[in-house]
C-alpha positions as CSV (number, residue, x, y, z in Angstrom):
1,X,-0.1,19.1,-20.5
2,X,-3.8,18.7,-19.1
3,X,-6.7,21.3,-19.9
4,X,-7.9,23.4,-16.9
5,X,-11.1,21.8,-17.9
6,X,-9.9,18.2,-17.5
7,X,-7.5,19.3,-14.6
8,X,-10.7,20.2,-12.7
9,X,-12.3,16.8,-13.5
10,X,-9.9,14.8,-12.7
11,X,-8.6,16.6,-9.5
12,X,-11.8,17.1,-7.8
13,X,-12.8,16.3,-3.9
14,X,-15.0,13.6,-3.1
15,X,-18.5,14.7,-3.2
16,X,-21.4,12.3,-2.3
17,X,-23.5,12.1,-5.7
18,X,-26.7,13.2,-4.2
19,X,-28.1,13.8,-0.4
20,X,-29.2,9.6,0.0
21,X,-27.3,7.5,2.2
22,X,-26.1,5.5,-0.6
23,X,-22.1,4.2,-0.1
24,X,-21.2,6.1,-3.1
25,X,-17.5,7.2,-3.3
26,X,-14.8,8.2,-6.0
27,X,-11.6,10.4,-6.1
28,X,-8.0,10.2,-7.7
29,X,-6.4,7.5,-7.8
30,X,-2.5,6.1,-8.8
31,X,0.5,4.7,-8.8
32,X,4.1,5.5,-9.7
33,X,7.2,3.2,-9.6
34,X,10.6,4.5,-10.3
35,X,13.0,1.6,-10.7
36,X,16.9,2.3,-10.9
37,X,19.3,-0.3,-11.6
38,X,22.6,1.9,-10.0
39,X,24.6,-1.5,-10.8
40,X,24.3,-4.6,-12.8
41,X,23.2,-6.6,-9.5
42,X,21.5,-3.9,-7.3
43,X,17.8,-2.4,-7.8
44,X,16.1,0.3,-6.3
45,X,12.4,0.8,-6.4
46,X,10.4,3.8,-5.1
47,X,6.7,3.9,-4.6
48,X,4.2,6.9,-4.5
49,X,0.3,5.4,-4.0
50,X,-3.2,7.0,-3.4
51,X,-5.8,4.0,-2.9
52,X,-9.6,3.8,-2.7
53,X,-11.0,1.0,-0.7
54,X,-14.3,0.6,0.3
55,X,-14.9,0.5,4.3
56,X,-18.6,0.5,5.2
57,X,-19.6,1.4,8.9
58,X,-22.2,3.6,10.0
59,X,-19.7,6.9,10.1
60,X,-17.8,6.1,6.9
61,X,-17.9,5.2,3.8
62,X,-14.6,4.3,2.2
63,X,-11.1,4.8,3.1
64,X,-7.9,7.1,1.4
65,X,-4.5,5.3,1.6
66,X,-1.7,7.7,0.4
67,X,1.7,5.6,0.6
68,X,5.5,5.9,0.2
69,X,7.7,2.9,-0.7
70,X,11.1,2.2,-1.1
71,X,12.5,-1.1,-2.2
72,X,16.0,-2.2,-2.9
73,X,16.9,-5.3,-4.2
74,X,20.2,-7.0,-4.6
75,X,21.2,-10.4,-6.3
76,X,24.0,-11.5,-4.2
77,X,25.0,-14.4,-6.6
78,X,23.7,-16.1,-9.5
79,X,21.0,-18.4,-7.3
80,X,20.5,-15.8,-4.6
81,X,18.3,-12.7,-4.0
82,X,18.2,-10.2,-0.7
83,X,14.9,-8.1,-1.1
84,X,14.0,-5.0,1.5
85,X,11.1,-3.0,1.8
86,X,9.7,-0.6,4.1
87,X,6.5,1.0,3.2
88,X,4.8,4.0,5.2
89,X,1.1,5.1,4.5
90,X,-1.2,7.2,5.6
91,X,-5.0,6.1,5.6
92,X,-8.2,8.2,6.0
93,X,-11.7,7.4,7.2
94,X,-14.1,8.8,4.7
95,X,-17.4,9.6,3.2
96,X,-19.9,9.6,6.2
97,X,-23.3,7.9,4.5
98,X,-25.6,10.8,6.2
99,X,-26.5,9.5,9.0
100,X,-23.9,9.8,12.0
101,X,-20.9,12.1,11.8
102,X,-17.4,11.0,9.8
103,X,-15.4,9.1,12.7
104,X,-12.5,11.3,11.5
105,X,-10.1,8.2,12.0
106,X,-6.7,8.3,10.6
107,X,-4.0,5.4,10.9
108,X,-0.7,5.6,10.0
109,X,0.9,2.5,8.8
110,X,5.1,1.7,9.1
111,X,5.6,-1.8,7.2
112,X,9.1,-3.8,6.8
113,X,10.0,-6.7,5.0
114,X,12.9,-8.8,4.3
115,X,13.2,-11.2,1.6
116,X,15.9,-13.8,0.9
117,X,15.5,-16.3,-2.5
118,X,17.2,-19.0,-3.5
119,X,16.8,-21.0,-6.9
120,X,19.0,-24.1,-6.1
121,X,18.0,-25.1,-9.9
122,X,15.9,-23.5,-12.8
123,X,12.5,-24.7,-11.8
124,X,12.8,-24.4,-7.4
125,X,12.9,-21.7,-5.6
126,X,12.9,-21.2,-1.6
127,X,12.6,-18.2,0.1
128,X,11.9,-17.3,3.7
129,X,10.1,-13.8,4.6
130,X,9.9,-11.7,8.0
131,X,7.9,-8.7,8.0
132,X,7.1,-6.5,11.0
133,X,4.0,-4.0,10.9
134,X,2.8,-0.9,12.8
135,X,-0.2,0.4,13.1
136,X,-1.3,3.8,14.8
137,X,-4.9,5.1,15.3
138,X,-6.5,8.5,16.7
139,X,-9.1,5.9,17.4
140,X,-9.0,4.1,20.5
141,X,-8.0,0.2,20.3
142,X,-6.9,0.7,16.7
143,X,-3.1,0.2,17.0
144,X,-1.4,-2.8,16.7
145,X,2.1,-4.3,16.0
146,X,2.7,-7.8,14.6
147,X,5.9,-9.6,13.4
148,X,5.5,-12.8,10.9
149,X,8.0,-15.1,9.5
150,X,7.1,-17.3,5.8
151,X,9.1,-20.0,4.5
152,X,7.9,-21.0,1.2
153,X,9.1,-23.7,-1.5
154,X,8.3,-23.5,-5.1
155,X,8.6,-25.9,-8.0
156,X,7.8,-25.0,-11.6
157,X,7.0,-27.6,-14.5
């Protein structure tokens, strides 16, 4: 287990480190992946996230992502690979410098992808990619929806 003492330093709130405006931010961060292989073809991959990013306007300093992921992944034959993913995450506005008042923003984020590979040989491989993405805001003219599609070829000497 942890100490109390290093419980409390790791698991503290962001505080600014002194009364300046400096863009100064810090807070826990991490990652963890659980993989399961339920067959010899079939993968599943879950995500838990919390992300730091610096976003610098006058109300905040940095943003908070907390995500969820799931990921399963099946290789349908010997040359071929169908990937999914959807991904949900929360994001907070953070860290007002001082001057003006936090913008108390908040977007939450609904992401899906599918994948399909091919490896016609050892050293090609084509894949094509759509992924759709949401994005809702408390904060006016923040949302927005988009759809792309990727086809990419690969060759490896």
């Amino acid at each position: 287990g942890i100490s109390a003492d290093a419980q409390k330093k790791l698991f503290t709130p962001y505080t600014q480190a002194d009364s300046s405006i400096s863009r100064n931010f810090g807070g826990t961060v991490g990652n963890l992946n659980v993989n399961w292989n339920y067959t010899g073809d079939s993968l599943l991959t879950a995500i838990i996230a919390r992300d730091l990013a610096s976003y610098q306007t006058i109300n905040d300093n940095y943003t908070q992502t907390d995500r969820f992921a799931l990921m399963p992944t099946w290789q349908l034959t010997g040359k071929t690979v169908l990937r999914l993913r959807y991904d949900y995450a929360h994001r907070d506005y953070l860290g007002a410098p001082g001057i003006f008042a936090p913008s108390g923003r908040r977007d939450v984020l609904n992401i899906g992808m599918i994948n399909l590979e091919w490896r016609p040989v050892r050293t090609a491989t084509i894949s094509a990619t759509w992924q759709t993405e949401r994005r809702n805001s408390n904060e006016a003219f923040n949302d927005y929806s988009d759809n792309t599609f990727s086809l990419n070829a690969q060759m490896t000497f």
